[in-house]
C-alpha positions as CSV (number, residue, x, y, z in Angstrom):
1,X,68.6,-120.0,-61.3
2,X,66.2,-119.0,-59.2
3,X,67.3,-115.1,-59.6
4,X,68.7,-113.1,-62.5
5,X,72.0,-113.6,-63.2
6,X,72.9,-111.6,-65.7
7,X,74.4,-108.1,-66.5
8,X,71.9,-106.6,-69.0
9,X,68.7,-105.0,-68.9
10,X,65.0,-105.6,-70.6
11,X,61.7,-103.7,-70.7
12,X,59.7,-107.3,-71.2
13,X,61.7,-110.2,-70.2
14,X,62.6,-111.1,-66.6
15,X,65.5,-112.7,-67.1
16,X,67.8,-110.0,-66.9
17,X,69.3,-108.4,-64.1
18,X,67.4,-105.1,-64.3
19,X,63.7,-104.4,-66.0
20,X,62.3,-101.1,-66.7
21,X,58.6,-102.1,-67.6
22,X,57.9,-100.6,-70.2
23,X,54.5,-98.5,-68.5
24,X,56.1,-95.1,-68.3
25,X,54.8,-92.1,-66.9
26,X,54.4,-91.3,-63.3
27,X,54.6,-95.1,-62.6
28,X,57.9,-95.4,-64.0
29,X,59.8,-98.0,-62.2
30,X,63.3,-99.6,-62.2
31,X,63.1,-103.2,-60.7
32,X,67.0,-104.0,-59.1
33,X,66.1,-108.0,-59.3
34,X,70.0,-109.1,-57.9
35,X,70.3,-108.5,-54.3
36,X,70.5,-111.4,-51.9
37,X,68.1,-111.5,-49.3
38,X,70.8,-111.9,-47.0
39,X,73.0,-108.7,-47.8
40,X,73.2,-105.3,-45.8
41,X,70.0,-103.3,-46.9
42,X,72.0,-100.0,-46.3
43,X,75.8,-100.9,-48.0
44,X,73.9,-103.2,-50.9
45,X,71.4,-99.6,-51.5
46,X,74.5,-97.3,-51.2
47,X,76.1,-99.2,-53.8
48,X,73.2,-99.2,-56.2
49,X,72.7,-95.6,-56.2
50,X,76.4,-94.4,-56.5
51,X,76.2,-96.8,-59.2
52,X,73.6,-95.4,-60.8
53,X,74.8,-91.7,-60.4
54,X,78.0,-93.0,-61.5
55,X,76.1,-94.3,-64.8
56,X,74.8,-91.0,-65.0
57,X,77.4,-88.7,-64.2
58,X,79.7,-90.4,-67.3
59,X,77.3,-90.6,-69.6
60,X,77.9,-94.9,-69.7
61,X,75.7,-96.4,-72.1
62,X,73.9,-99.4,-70.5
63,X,73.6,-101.1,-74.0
64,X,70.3,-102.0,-75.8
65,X,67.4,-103.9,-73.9
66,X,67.6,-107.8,-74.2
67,X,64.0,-108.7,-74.8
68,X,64.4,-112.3,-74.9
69,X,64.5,-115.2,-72.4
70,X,68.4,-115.3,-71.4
71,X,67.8,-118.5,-69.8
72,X,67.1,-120.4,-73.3
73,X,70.1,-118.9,-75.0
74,X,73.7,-120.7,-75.3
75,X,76.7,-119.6,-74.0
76,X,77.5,-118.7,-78.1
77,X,74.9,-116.3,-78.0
78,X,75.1,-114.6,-74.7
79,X,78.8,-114.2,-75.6
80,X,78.1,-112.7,-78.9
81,X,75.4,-110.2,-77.4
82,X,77.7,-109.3,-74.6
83,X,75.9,-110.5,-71.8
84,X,78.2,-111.2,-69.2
85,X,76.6,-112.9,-65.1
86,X,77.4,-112.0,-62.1
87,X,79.9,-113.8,-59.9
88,X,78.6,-117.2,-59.1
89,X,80.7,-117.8,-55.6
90,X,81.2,-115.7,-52.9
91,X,85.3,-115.7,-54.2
92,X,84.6,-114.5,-57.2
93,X,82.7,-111.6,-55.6
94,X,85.5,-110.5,-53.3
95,X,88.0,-110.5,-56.2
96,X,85.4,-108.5,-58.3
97,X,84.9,-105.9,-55.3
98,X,88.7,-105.6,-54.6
99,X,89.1,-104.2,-58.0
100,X,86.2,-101.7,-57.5
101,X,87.3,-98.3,-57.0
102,X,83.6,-96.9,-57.1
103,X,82.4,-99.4,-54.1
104,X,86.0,-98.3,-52.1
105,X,85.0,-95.0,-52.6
106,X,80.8,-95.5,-51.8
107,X,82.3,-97.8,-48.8
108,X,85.4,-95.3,-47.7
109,X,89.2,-97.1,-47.5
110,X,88.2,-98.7,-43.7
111,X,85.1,-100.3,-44.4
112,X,86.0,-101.5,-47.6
113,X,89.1,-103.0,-46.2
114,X,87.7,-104.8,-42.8
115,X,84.4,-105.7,-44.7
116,X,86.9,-107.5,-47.6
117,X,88.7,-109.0,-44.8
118,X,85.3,-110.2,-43.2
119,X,84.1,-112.0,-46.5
120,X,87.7,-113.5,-47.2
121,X,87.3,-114.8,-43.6
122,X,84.0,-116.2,-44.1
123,X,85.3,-118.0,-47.6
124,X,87.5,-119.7,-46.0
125,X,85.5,-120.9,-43.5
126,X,83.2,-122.3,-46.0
127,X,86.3,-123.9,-48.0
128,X,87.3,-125.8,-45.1
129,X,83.6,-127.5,-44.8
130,X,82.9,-131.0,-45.6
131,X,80.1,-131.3,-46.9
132,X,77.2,-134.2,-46.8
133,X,77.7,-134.4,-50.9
134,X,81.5,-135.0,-50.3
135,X,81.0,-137.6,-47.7
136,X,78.8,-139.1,-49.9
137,X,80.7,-139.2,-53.1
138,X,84.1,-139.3,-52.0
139,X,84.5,-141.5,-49.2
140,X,83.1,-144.3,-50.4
141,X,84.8,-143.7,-53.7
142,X,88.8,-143.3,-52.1
C-alpha cells in the first residue's frame, strides 16, 4: 500500500494510520496519514475533528502505540494486537458510514442521506465497468 491502512497509532513507525512524533512541546503534532486526495477537504476535516472531540469527550482509549512496521506482520499478529484496516472498497466504506451515528450526526440526517445515495450511485457505476484486465483474462478464457 501506498498509504496507511491501518486503525492504530505510533510515535515512530509510519505504518500506522495516525503518528504522533514523538518531539513534544510546542511542535507537537498529530499527522492524519488516511485521507484520499480525492475526498471533500471540508466533510473529510469535519469528520476528523468530531471524531477526535468525540474520543475526548468519552474518555475512549486509543490503545497503546504500535511501534513496529505493520506492513511486515501477518495477519496472526495484527489480529492478535488488534489492529484492524480500513475499508479496502468504496462498498465497504458506505456500509461502514451507514452504521455511523457520529458522521450522521457531524453530516446532519440530509447530507448524510443524499451523500450515501451519491456514493451507492457511483458503486454501482463502477460495478457495471468492464474492465481492460477482464477483457483480457476472461474473454479469451470463456
Amino acid at each position: 500500500y501506498e498509504a496507511p491502512v491501518y486503525i492504530t497509532w505510533s510515535a515512530g513507525n509510519r505504518s500506522p494510520l495516525i503518528r504522533i512524533p514523538v518531539v513534544r512541546g510546542a511542535n507537537t503534532r498529530v499527522e492524519l496519514r488516511c485521507p484520499d486526495p480525492s475526498c471533500n477537504p471540508y466533510l473529510a476535516l469535519a469528520g476528523i475533528l468530531a471524531a477526535g472531540l468525540d474520543g475526548v469527550e468519552n474518555n475512549i482509549n486509543p490503545s497503546t502505540p504500535k511501534n513496529v512496521n505493520i506492513f511486515s506482520m501477518t495477519n496472526e499478529q495484527m489480529q492478535k494486537e488488534g489492529i484492524m484496516t480500513l475499508p479496502q472498497s468504496l462498498k465497504e466504506a458506505i456500509d461502514e458510514m451507514k452504521n455511523s451515528s457520529l458522521v450522521r450526526k457531524v453530516l446532519g440526517n440530509h447530507i448524510f442521506e443524499k451523500y450515501i445515495e451519491a456514493k451507492e450511485e457511483e458503486w454501482n457505476d463502477y460495478c457495471r465497468q468492464i474492465t481492460p484486465w477482464e477483457l483480457k483474462h476472461y474473454l479469451t478464457k470463456y
